[in-house]
C-alpha positions in Angstrom: 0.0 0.0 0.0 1.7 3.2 -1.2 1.5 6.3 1.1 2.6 8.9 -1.6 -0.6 10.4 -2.1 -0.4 14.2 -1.5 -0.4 15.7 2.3 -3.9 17.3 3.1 -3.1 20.8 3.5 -2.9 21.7 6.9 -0.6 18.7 6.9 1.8 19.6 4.5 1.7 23.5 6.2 2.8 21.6 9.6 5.4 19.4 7.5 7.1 22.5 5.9 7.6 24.1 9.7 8.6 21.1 11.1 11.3 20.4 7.9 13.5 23.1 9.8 14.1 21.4 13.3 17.2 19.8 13.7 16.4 17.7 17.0 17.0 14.1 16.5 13.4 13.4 18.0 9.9 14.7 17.7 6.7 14.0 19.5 3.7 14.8 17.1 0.5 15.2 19.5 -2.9 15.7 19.7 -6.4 14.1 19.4 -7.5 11.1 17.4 -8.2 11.9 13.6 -6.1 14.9 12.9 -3.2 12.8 11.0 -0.4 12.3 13.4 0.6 9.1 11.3 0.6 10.7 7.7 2.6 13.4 9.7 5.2 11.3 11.1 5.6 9.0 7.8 5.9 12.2 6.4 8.8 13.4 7.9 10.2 9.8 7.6 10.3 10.2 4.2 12.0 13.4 3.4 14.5 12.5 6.0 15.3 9.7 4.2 14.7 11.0 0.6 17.6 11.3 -2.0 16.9 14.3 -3.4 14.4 16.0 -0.8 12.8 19.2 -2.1 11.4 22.4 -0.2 8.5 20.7 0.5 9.2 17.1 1.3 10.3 13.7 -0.3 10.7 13.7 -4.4 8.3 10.3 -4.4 10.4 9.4 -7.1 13.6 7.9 -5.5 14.8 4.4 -4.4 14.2 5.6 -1.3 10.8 6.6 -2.0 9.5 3.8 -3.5 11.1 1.1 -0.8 8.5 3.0 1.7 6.1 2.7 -0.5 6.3 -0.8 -0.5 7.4 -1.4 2.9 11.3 -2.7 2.6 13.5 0.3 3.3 16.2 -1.1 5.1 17.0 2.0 7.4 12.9 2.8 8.4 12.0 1.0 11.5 8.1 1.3 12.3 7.1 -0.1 16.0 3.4 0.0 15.9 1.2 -2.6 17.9 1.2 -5.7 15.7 -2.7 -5.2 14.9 -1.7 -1.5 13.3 1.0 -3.0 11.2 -0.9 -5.4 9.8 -3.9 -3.4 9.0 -1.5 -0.7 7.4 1.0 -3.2 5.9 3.7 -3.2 7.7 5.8 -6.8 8.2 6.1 -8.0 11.5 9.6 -9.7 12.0 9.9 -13.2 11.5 9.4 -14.4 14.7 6.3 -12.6 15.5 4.5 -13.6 12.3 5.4 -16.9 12.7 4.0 -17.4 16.4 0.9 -15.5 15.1 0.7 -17.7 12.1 0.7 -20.7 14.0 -1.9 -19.2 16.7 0.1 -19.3 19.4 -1.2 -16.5 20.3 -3.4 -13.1 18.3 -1.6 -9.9 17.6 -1.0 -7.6 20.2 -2.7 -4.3 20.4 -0.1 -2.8 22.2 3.8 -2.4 21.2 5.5 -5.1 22.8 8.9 -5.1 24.3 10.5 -7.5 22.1 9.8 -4.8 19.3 11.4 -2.0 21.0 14.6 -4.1 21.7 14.6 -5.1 18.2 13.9 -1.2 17.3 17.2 -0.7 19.9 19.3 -2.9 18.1 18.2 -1.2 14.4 19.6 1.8 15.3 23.2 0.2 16.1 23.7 -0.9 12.4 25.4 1.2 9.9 22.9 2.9 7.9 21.7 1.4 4.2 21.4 4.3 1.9 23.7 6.6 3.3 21.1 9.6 4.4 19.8 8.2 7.9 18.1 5.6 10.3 14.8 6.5 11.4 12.6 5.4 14.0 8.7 5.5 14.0 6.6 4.6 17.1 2.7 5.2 16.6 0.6 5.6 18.8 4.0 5.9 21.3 1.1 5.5 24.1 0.5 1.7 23.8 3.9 1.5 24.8 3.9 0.3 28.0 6.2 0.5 31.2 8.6 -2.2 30.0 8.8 -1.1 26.4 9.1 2.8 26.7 12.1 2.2 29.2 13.3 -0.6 26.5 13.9 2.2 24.2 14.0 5.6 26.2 17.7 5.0 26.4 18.3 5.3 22.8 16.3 7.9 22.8 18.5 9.7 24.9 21.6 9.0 23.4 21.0 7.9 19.8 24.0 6.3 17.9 24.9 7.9 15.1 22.5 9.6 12.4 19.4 8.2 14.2 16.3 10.4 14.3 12.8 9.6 16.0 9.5 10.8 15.1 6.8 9.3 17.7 3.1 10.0 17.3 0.6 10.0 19.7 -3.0 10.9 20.9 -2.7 10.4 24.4 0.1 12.6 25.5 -0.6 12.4 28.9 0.4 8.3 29.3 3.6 8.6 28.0 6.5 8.0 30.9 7.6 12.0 31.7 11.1 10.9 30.5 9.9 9.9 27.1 8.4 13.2 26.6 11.1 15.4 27.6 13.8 13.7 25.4 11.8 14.8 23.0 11.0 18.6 21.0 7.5 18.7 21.2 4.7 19.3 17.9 0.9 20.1 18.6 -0.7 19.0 16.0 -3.0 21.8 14.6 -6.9 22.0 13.7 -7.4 22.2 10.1 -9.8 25.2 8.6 -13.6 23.6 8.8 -14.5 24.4 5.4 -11.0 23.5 4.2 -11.5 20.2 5.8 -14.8 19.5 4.1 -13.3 20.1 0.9 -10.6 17.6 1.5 -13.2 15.2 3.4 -15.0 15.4 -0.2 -12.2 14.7 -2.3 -11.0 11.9 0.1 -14.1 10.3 0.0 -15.1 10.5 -3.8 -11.7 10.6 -5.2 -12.8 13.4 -7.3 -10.1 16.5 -7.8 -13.1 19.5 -7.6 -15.7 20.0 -5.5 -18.7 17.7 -4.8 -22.5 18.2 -5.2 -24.4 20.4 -2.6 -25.8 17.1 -1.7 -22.6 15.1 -1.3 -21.2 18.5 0.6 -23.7 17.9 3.3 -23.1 14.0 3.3 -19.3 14.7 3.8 -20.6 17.8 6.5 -22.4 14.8 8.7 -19.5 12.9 8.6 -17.2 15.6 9.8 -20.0 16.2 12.6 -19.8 12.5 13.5 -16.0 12.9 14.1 -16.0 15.9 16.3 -14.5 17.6 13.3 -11.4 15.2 13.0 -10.7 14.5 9.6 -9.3 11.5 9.6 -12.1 9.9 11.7 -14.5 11.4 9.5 -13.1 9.8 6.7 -13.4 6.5 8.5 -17.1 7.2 8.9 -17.3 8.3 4.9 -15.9 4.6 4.5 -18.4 3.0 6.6 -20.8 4.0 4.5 -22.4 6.1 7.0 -25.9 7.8 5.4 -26.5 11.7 6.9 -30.2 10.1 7.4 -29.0 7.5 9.2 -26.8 9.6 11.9 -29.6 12.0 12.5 -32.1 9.9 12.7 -30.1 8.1 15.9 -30.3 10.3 18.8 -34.4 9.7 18.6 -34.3 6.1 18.0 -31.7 5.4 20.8 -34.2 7.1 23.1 -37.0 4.7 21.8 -34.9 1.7 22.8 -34.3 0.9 18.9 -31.1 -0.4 18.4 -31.7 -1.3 14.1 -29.5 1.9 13.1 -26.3 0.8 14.8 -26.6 -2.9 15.2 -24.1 -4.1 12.3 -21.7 -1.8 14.2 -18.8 -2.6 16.5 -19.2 -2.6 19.9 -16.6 -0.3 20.3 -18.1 2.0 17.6 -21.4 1.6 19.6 -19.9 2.2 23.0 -18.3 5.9 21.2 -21.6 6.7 19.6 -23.2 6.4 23.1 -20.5 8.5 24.5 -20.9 11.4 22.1 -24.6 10.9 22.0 -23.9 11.8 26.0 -21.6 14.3 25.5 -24.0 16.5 23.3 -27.2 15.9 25.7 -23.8 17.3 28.8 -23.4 19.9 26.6 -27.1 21.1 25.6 -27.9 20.8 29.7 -24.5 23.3 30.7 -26.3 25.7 28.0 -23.4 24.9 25.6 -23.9 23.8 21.3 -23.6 19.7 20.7 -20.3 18.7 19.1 -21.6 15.4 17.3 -25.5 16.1 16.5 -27.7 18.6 15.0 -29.1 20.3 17.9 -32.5 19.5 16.5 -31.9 15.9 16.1 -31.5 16.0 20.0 -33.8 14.2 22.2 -34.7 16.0 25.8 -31.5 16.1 28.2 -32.3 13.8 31.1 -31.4 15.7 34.7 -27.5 15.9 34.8 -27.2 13.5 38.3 -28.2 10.7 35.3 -26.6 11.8 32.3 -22.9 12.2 35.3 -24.2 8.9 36.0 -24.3 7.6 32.4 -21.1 9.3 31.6 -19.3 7.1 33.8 -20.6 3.8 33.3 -19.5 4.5 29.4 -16.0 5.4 30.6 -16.2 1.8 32.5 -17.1 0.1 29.6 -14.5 1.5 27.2 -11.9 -0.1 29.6 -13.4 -3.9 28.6 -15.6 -3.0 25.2 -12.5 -4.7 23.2 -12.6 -8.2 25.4 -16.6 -8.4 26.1 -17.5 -11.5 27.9 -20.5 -11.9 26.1 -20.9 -9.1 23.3 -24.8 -9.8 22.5 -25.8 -9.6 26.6 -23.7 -6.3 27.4 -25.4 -4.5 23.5 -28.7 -4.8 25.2 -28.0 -3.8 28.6 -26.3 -0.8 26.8 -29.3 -0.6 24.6 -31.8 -1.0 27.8 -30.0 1.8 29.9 -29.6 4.0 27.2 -33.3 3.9 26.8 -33.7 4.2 30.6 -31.8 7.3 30.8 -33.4 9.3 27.8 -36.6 8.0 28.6 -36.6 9.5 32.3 -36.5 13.0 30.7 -40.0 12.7 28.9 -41.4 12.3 32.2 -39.6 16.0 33.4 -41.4 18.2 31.4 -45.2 16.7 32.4 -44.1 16.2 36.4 -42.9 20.1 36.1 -46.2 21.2 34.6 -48.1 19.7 37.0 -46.8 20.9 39.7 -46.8 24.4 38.2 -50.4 24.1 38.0 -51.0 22.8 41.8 -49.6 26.0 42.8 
C-alpha cells in the first residue's frame, strides 16, 4: 500500500515548519483523527529521501519507493502488531510466525520485544547513506517495559538516528519519554478546508462535490467531532447523513436497528458522544456530534454524570466483552432508561406548576 498520495493541507503546512528542526526526536500530538501518522511517515520520508525538495520527499527515488512498498532497510516502524498489519507493515519473522501458527493473536499494544529489536536497528550502519529512522505510533500503547526498553536510545542515539513518535494520548507517555523529545501540537485544520478535502478523500474526485454530497461529507465531519481523519473512517463505513440523525431519537425509543451491524466499540463511542452532546445542551453549551435538533430531551444531569461514567467503565473492557450480545442490550436497555426519564420531566414540572 503506497502512502505517496499528496499531504492534506494543513498537513503539508505543519510538515514545511517542522522540515526546519534539527532535533533528532519529535513527539507529534494531539487528538484522534487529525493525522499524526501521515505526519510522522511524512517526515520519515524526506529525512530519508535522495533528493528531498522544499517541501518534502521527491516520491520518485529508491528511497521513495522502498516505503512505499514497505522494505527500506534503514525505516524502522514499531506500531502494535494489529496497526502494522492493518497498514501493511511486516512484522519480523518471529512474531508472524507465532501469530501464524496461533500461538497467540496480535497484540494491540507495542511489545517489548519490538522495541529491543527497534534498539538494536539503530546500532547498524545505515543502508542508503542519508539516515536511520525510528517511528513509534501511537508511542502510548507503549507500555512500562517497552518505553524504558527504548528511552535509552532515545537519549543517546548512535549515530545519524532520528525519532518521530506520534501520539494521541500525550498524557500516558513516561515523563522521561516526553522530555527527550521537541515537542509538535498537532494543529486544527480550517472547517471548510476540511470538508473540501473530506470530499475529495471520499469520492476521489479533484473539484468539488454536489451540494448534496457536501452535506453528506458535512455529517460525517460532525460524526468525528470535526477530526478529519475519523471522519473519513465514517465516509468509508458507509455512513448515510439520514441514518446519523435519525439516531439520537431512535436510541431514546430503545431501537437499536441503526447501529446494530456496528462494532461494539463504535457503539460504545456513539453512546459517549450521543452523552456528551445531551452534557453539553444541559451546561447551555452547542452539541459537538448532533444537530441540535436531532436531540432528544436532556435527562437531569445526576443521570446523564451517572451515564457518563458507566460508558467510561465500559470503554476499559468494550475490546474483550464477555459476552458481546448480553452487554449490546444492557447498553441498549440503559440508554433507553436514561433518555426516557426525561419525557417524564417536562409533564411532572407542569403539574406541579399548576397545583400552585
Amino acid at each position: 500500500m503506497a502512502e505517496s498520495a499528496p499531504l492534506a493541507p494543513w498537513l503539508q503546512r505543519q510538515l514545511d515548519g517542522l522540515l526546519s528542526q534539527r532535533g533528532h526526536a519529535l513527539l507529534l500530538a494531539g487528538p484522534s483523527g487529525l493525522g499524526q501518522y501521515e505526519l510522522a511517515l511524512a517526515l520519515a520520508r524526506v529525512w530519508l529521501c535522495e533528493a528531498p525538495g522544499q517541501h518534502g520527499a521527491c516520491g520518485q527515488c529508491g528511497s521513495c519507493h522502498a516505503i512505499d512498498v514497505r522494505t527500506h532497510a534503514d525505516l524502522c516502524v514499531l506500531m502494535p502488531e494489529t496497526l502494522s498489519l492493518e497498514l501493511g507493515w511486516p512484522l519480523d519473522e518471529g512474531a508472524q510466525k507465532e501469530i501464524d501458527d496461533k500461538k497467540r493473536k496480535p497484540s494491540k499494544l507495542i511489545r517489548v520485544e519490538a522495541a529491543r529489536e527497534a534498539v538494536s536497528f539503530t546500532q547498524f550502519t545505515r543502508s542508503r547513506g542519508r539516515a536511520k529512522v525510528v517511528l513509534v505510533y501511537p508511542a502510548d500503547r507503549m507500555n512500562m517495559e517497552s518505553a524504558n526498553t527504548l528511552l535509552k536510545t532515545l537519549e543517546e542515539p548512535v549515530g545519524e538516528v532520528r525519532f518521530v513518535l506520534a501520539t494521541e494520548a500525550a498524557h500516558q507517555l513516561l515523563p522521561t519519554i516526553r522530555s527527550r523529545c521537541q515537542g509538535h501540537a498537532m494543529a486544527w485544520p480550517d472547517a471548510d478546508e476540511a470538508l473540501t478535502w473530506l470530499q475529495q478523500a471520499s469520492t476521489g474526485l479533484s473539484k468539488p462535490a454536489s451540494g448534496v454530497e457536501r452535506e453528506q461529507a458535512r455529517v460525517w465531519l460532525q460524526a468525528a467531532g470535526g477530526r478529519p481523519d475519523d471522519a473519513l473512517d465514517w465516509a468509508r463505513s458507509g455512513l448515510n447523513a439520514q441514518t446519523w440523525t435519525d439516531l439520537p431519537q431512535a436510541l431514546a425509543r430503545g431501537d437499536w436497528t441503526l447501529m446494530a451491524e456496528w462494532t461494539p466499540s463504535r457503539q460504545l463511542a456513539v453512546l459517549q458522544k450521543l452523552c456528551h452532546d445531551l452534557m453539553a445542551r444541559a451546561a447551555g453549551a452547542a452539541p459537538r456530534f448532533f444537530p441540535v435538533e436531532c436531540l432528544p430531551r436532556a435527562p437531569r444531569w445526576g443521570a446523564l454524570s451517572s451515564w457518563s461514567r458507566e460508558l467510561m467503565a465500559a470503554a476499559r473492557t468494550v475490546e474483550h466483552p464477555f459476552n458481546p450480545g448480553l452487554m449490546q442490550e444492557a447498553w441498549a436497555a440503559h440508554t433507553r432508561q436514561v433518555l426516557g426519564a426525561a419525557d417524564h420531566q417536562a409533564p411532572a414540572a407542569t403539574r406541579a406548576a399548576h397545583s400552585r
